[in-house]
Structure formats: C-alpha cells, structure tokens
PLY file of the C-alpha trace (Angstrom):
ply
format ascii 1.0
element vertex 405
property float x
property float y
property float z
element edge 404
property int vertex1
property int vertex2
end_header
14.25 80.18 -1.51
17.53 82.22 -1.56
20.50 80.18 -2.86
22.43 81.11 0.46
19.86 79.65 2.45
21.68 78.07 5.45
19.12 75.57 5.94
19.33 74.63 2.35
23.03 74.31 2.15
22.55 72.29 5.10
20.03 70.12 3.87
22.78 69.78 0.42
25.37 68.27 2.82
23.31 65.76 4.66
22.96 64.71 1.00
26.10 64.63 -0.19
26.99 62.55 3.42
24.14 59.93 2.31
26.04 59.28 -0.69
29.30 58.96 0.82
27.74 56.48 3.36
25.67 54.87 -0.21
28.86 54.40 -1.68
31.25 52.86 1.67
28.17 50.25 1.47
28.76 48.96 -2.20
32.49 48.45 -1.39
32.16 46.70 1.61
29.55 44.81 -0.79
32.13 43.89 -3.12
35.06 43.39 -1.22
34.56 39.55 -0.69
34.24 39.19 -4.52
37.74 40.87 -5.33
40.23 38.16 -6.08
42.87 40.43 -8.00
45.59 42.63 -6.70
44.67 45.60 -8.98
41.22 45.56 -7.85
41.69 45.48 -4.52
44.06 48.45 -5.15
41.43 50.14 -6.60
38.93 49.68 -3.82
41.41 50.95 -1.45
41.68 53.99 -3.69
38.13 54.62 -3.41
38.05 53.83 0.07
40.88 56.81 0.61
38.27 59.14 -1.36
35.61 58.34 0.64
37.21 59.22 3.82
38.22 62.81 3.10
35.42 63.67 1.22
33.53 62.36 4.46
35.69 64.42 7.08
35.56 67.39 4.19
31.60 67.45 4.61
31.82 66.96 8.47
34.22 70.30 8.62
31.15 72.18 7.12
28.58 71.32 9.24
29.28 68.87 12.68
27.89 65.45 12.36
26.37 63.96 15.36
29.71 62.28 17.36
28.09 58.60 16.97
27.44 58.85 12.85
31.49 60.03 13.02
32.73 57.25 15.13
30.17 54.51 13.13
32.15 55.37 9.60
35.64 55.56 10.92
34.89 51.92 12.06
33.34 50.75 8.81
36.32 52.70 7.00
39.06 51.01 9.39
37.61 47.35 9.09
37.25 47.51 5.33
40.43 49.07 4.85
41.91 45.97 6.86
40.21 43.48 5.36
41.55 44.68 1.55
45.17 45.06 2.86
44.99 41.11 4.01
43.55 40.05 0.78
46.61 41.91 -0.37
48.95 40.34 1.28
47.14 36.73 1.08
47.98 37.58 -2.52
51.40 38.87 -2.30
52.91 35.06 -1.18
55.74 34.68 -3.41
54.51 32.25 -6.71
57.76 30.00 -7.92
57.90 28.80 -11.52
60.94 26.44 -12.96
62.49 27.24 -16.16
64.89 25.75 -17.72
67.82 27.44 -19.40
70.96 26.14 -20.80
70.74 22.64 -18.96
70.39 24.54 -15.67
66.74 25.06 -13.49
66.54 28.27 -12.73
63.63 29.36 -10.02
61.96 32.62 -11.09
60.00 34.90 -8.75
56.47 36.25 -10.11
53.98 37.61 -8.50
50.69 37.83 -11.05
47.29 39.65 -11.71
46.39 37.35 -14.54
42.60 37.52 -14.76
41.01 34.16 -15.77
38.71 34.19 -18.65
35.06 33.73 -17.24
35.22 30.33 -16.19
32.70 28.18 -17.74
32.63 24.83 -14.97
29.54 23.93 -13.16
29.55 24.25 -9.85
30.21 20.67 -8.29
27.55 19.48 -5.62
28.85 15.58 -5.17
27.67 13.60 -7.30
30.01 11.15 -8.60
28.82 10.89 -11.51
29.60 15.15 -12.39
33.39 14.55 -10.46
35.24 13.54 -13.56
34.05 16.29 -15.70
34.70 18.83 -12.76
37.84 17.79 -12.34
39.23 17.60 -15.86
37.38 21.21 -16.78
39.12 22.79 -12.92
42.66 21.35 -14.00
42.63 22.25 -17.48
41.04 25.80 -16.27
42.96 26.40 -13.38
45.34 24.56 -12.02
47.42 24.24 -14.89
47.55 27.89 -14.79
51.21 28.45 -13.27
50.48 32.79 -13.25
47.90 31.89 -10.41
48.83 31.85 -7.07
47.78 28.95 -4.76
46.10 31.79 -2.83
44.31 32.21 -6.22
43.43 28.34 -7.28
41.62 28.10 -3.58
39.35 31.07 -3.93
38.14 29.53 -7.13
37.61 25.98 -6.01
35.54 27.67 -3.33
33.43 29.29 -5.82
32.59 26.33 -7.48
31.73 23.84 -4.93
28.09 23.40 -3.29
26.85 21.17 -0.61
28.57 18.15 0.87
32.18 19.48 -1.21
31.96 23.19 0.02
31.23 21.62 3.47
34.44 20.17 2.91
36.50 22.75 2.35
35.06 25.47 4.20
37.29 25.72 7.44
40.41 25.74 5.99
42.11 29.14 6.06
43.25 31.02 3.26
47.04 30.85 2.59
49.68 29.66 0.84
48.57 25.80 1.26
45.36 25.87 1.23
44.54 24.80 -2.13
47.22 21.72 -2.00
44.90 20.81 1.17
41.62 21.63 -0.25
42.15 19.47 -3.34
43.91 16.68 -1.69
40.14 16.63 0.31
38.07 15.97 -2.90
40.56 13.66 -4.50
40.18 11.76 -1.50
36.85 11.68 -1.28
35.33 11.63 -5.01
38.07 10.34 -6.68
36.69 6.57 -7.03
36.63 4.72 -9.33
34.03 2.02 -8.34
31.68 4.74 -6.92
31.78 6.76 -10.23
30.98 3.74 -12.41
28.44 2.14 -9.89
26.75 6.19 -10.20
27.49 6.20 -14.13
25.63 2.89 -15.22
22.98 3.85 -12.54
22.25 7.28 -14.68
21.78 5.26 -18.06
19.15 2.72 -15.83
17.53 5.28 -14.53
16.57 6.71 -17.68
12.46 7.06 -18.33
11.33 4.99 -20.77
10.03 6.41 -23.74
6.22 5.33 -24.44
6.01 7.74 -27.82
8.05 8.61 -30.57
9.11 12.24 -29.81
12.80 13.75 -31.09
13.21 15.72 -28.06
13.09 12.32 -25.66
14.75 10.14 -27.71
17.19 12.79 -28.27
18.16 13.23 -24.45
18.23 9.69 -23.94
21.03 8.85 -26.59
23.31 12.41 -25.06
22.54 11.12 -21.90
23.53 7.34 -22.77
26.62 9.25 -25.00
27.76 11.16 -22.46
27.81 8.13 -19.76
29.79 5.89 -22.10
32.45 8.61 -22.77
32.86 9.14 -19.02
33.15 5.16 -18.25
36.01 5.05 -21.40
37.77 7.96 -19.47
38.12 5.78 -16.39
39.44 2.32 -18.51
38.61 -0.35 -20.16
37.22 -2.16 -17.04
34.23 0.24 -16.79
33.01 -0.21 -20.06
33.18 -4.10 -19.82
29.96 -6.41 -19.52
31.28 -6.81 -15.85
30.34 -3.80 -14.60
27.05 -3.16 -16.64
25.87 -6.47 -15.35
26.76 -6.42 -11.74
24.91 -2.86 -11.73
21.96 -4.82 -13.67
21.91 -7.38 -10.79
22.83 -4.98 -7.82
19.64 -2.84 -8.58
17.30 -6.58 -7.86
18.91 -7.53 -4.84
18.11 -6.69 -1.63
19.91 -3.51 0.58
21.63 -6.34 3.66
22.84 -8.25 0.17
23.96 -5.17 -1.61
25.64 -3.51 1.78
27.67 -6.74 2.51
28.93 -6.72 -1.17
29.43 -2.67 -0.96
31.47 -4.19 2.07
33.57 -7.38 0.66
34.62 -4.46 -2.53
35.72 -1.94 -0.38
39.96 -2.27 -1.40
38.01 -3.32 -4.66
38.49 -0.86 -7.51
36.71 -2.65 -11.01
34.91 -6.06 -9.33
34.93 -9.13 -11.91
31.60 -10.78 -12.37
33.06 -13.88 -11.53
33.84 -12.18 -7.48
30.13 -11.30 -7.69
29.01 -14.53 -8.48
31.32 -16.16 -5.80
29.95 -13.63 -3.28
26.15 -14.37 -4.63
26.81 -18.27 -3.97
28.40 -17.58 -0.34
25.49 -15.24 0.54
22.90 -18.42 -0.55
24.76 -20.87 1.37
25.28 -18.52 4.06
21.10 -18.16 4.34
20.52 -21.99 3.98
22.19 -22.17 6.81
20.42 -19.59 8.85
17.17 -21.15 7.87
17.83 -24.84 8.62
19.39 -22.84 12.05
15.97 -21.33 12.15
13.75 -24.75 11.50
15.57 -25.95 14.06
14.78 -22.93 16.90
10.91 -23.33 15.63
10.99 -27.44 16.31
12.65 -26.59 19.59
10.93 -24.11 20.83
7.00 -25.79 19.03
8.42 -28.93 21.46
8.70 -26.85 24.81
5.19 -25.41 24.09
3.20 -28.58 23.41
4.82 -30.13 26.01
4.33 -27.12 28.60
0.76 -26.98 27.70
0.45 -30.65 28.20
1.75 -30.59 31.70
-0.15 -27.52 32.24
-3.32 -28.98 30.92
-2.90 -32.11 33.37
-3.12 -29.60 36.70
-6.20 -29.21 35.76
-6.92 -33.26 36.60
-4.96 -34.90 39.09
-4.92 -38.56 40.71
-7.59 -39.69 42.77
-6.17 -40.68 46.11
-8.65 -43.24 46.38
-7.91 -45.59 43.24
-5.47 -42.93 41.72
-7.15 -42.19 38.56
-7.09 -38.84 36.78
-10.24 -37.68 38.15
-10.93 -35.36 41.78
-12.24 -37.29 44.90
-15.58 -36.16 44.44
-15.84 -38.11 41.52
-14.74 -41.41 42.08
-16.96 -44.04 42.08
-15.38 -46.58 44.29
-15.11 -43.14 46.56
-18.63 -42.14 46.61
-20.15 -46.04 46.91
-18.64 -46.71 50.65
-20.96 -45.81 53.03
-21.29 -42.90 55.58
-18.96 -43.97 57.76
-16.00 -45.48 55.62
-16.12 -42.15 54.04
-15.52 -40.37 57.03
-12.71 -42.39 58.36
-11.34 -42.12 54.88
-11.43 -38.15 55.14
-9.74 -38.25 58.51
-7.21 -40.68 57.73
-5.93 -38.62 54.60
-6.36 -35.34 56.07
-8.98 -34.20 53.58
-11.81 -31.43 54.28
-15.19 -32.51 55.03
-16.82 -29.49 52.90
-14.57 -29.86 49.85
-12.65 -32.91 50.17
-9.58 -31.16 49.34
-6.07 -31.54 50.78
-6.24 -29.16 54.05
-8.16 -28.09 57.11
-11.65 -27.79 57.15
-11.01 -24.78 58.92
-8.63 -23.49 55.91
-11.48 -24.34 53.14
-11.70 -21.51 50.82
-14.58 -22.81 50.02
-16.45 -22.00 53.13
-19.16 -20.30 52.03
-20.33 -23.56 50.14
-22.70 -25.92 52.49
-24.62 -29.27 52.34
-26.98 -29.34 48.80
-29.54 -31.45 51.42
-29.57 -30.06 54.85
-27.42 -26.42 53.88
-25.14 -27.97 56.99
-21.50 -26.76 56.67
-20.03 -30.37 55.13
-20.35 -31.99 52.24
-23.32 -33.67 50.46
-21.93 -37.16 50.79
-21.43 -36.94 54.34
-25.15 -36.30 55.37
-26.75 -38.21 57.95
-29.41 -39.75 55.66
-27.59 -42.45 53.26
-30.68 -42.91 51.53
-30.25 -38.95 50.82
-26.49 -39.58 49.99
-27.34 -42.29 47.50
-29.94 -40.15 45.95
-27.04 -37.13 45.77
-25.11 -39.53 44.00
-26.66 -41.40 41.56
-28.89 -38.22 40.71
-27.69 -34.69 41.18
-29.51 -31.46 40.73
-28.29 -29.63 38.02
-28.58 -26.65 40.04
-27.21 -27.50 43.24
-24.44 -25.46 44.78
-21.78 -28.66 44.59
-18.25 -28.19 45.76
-16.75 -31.04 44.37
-14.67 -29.16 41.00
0 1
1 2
2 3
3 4
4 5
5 6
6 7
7 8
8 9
9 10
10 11
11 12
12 13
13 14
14 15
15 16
16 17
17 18
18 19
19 20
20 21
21 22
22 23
23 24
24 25
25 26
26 27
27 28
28 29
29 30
30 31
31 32
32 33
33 34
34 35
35 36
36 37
37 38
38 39
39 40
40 41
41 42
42 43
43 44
44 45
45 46
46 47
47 48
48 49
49 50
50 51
51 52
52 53
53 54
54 55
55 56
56 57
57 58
58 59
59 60
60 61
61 62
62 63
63 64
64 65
65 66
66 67
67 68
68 69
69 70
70 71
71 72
72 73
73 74
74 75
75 76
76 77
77 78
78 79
79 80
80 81
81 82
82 83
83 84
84 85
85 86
86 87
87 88
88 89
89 90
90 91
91 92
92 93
93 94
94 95
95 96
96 97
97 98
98 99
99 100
100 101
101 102
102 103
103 104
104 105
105 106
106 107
107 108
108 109
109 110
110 111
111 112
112 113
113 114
114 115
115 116
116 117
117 118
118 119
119 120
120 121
121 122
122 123
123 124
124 125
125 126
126 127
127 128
128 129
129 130
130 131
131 132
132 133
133 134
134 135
135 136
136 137
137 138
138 139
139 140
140 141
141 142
142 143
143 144
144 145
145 146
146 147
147 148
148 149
149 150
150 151
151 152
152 153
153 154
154 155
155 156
156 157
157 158
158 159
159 160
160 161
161 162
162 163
163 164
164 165
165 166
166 167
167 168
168 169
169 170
170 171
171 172
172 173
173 174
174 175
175 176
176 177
177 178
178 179
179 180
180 181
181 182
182 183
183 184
184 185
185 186
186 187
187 188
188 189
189 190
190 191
191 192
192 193
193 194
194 195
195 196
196 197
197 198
198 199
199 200
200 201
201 202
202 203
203 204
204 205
205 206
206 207
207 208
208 209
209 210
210 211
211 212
212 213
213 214
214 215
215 216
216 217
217 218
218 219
219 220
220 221
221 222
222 223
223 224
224 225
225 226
226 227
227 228
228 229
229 230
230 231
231 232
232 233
233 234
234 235
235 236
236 237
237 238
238 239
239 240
240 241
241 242
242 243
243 244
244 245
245 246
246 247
247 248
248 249
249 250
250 251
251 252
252 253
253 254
254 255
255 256
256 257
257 258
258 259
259 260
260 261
261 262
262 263
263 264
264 265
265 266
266 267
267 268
268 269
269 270
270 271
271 272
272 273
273 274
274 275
275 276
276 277
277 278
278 279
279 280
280 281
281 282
282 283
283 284
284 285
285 286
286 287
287 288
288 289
289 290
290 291
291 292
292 293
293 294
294 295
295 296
296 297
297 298
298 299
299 300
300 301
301 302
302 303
303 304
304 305
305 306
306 307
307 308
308 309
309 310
310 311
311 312
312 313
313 314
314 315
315 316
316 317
317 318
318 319
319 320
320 321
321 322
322 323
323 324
324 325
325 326
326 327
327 328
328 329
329 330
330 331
331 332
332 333
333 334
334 335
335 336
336 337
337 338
338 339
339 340
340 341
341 342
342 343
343 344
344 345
345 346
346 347
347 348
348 349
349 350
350 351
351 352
352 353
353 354
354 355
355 356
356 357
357 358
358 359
359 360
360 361
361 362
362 363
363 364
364 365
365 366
366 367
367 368
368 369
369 370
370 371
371 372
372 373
373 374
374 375
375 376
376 377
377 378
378 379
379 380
380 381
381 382
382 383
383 384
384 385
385 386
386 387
387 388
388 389
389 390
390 391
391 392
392 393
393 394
394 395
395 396
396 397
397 398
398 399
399 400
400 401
401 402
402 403
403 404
C-alpha cells in the first residue's frame, strides 16, 4: 500500500487519538493518589500536552463533534480537580523559631516527600491503637514541613473500617486533620478498653498440645508484645488487678459483666477491691430477687389451689333437701318419700319434674331425656307405679338414659 495512502494516514491518526484518549485515562487514574505540589504540577503539564496534541490530530482529520466535546469535558474536570488539590495545598504552614529571645513566625510552604511509611493500616481494635498512634505521631505529625492539608490525607490512607467511617465526611482543608484526630483520640484513646482488649489477646491464646518452636515461639512475641503495650499505658495495667478482674470477667455472665462495664464507665484502671464490692452487691442484689421470686411462686401456687378448689366444688353443690354436697337426685332422704311428697316437694321449690333442676320444666335443656319406665316426659321417680319407683331406686339399670347428673 502506497505510503500516501489517505486511508492509511487516516487510519495512523485514529491511532495516535487512541493514545491520547489511553493516556487522559491514566491521569485521571492517578490524580486521587497525588499528594505533592510538584506532582500535581506535573500532571497538569501532561494534561496541557494532551490537549494540543488532541486538537493538533483533530485539525488533520475532523473527529465526530460528540468524541470532541466528551474530551474537552474530561480535560476541564481533571484540570479542576488538580488546581484544587493545589490550592488545598497552598494554605499557608506556620512554624515558630526562636531567635535571640524573640519568636519569630516563619512562612513555608513544603513538598517534603515522606519516606514510604511503614504503619499498618488501623481497623479498631484497641488493642493495635497504641502502636498506631505512637508509629502516626512519630511518622507524621511531628513532621512540622507537612501541611495539615498533608497529615489528613495520610491518616485517611491508613484507616479501615469503623475509623475510616469516622473520618470520612469531613472535608479537606486547613482543619481537618486537628478534627480528624481529635475523632480517634476520642474514641480509641482508652485506657480501660485497651487493657480489658490487651489481657484478652494473651487469654485468648491456643494452647499448645506439642512441643513445636514455631508455636511456642508466637506465643511468648505475642505474650511480649502485650506486656510492653500494658507498661506503655502505667503501672496500673500491668498490676495483678487488672489481669485478675479480666481472669474473672471472662466466667461471669454478659447482664453481670454489662452492669460492671456500666458502674466503670468514669473508671479508668478498676481496683480489685471495687470489683469485689460490685461482685458482693450483685449477690445480694439476686438474693433478693429470688426470695422476691419464692414469694410470687407461694402467692400465685395459693391462688391456683385455691381456684381449683372452688372450681372443683361447682361440680357438687348442696342438696336442697338435707343440704349435703350431693345433687337432688341422689339424696336418700329425697328419693325415700313417696310419690306424692316428692311432687309437692318439686312444686314447692320450683324444681323441674324431668331433671329436678332449678327452673321450668318448660326451660329443661334436658328435654329430650324421658321416664327410664314408661319413656313419659318426667322423671323416673315420679312414675305412677311406686313399686316401679322403689325398684328405680334401690336398683338402677346401668344402661338407662337417667337425668339425674
């Protein structure tokens, strides 16, 4: 193909355009990254570049009016975006000296670049706070050529989880480290909860069931490295104290161990003579709650007996006849008067002559029931024949339909 070829040459700048586009990419890649003035200088170098060598290729052959107006806006917001890291970075940094008994405020604005920082990241735990924060002062906030601008964007990059959760809405200025880190010391900067998380690591430990250098190994730079971090704190978390309250926290149950979490709260190194007061409070305080207990069960074992005795006695109630605690049917002075004594009785108390119970005859739910002798619609005693009536009495059929229950 002839090296003229339009179509060729054509095809060469659509090339040369991909890379262009290929390379706006990476920096808009790395532009979050860039925490230094000079390299944010030299982004916006490249960025400059990029754009004429981009409008140079579009003066040889037209680009489509959409691909023009989609990199001018990549090219504007990037170029933005570097100018306000700029700036964030160009807030005035003051450092005191002092000369000839007089403090004399001096002006710097810096592009020290940190040595690759060697702190791992922080995710919450107490028991990692200490070392975090002695390796991020000693790093980086004792470095007066860093800006405060500076110090935040690398307490962001070290933080995970719960602590970058923390952090993560406020802005990026002047103040925002001061705020950041007054957030975490507020937060993980306690005492009690480091120790309480310190002893809790050693405990926690696996025991060992073989000899093996490796294990045993870990366990004593584990144990090692617990003991130096409780000496950092004081001398009141590496006393028996704390050890033993941890010992005794782990066998106790969670209400027990919340309401001492509780009682400790303004607390900062607990004596074990406060947790032995508060263990002796807590078992007087659940004597009482079960004698308070005993006392609901007796109570409430009293109502039920005697509920299901006068329950149990509706079953039987007194005979109006010679009020015993039997039903009419069965009373034996009752059923020995004769035929008519019986029915006077009946009238005079009101009583039903099928059932014998308290209402009308003509209200008996038990109407369907008749006479065991003649199937009339009364009751077996009452029938005509007493001779019958006697025989009723003194022997019933087993199976006969009586209404007398």
């Amino acid at each position: 193909m002839d090296k003229d070829d339009p179509k060729e040459h054509i095809t060469r700048l659509k090339i040369a355009r991909g890379r262009v586009k290929a390379s706006l990419t990476r920096l808009e890649n790395t532009a979050e990254d860039l925490m230094l003035k000079n390299e944010i200088l030299i982004s916006l170098q490249k960025l400059e570049e990029l754009i004429k060598e981009y409008e140079k290729l579009d003066a040889e052959v037209s680009f489509e009016d959409s691909e023009i107006v989609e990199f001018e806006d990549r090219y504007f917001s990037l170029k933005l975006k570097l100018q306000n890291k700029i700036e964030a970075l160009n807030v005035p940094h003051f450092t005191t000296v002092k000369r000839q008994n007089s403090l004399v405020v001096v002006q710097s604005i810096s592009n020290f670049r940190l040595p690759k920082l060697n702190i791992p990241v922080f995710s919450g735990k107490f028991e990692d706070w200490m070392n975090f924060k002695d390796l991020f002062v000693s790093t980086v906030q004792s470095q007066t050529s860093l800006s405060n601008s500076q110090k935040f964007q690398y307490l962001k990059a070290l933080l995970s989880d719960e602590p970058a959760s923390l952090i993560k809405h406020i802005p990026l200025s002047n103040d925002s480290y001061e705020e950041a880190w007054g957030k975490l010391m507020d937060r993980y900067d306690k005492k009690k909860q480091i120790v309480h998380a310190l002893i809790k690591t050693v405990l926690d430990q696996k025991s060992i069931s073989q000899a093996n250098t490796t294990n045993l190994r870990n366990l004593v730079c584990a144990v090692d490295e617990v003991l130096r971090g409780l000496k950092a704190l004081g001398k009141e978390a590496i006393s028996r104290d704390a050890w033993l309250i941890q010992l005794l926290l782990q066998k106790l149950d969670p209400e027990t161990r919340r309401l001492w979490s509780v009682k400790t709260t303004e607390i900062e190194f607990p004596t074990w003579k406060e947790f032995l007061e508060f263990l002796n409070t807590r078992c007087s305080s659940l004597e009482l709650m079960i004698y308070d207990e005993s006392d609901v069960k007796l109570s409430t074992k009293s109502n039920f007996v005697a509920c299901k005795n006068t329950q149990g006695n509706k079953n039987e109630t007194n005979c109006i006849k010679c009020s015993g605690m039997h039903k009419l049917f069965k009373c034996i002075k009752f059923k020995n008067m004769d035929l008519n004594a019986l029915k006077n009785f009946i009238k005079r108390n009101y009583l039903c002559f099928l059932c014998l119970n308290s209402h009308k005859y003509k209200d008996c739910p038990n109407n369907h029931l008749k006479c065991s002798i003649c199937q009339g619609k009364h009751n077996s005693l009452l029938h005509e024949d007493i001779k019958s009536k006697n025989a009723c009495v003194s022997d019933p059929k087993p199976n006969s339909r009586q209404i007398y229950r």
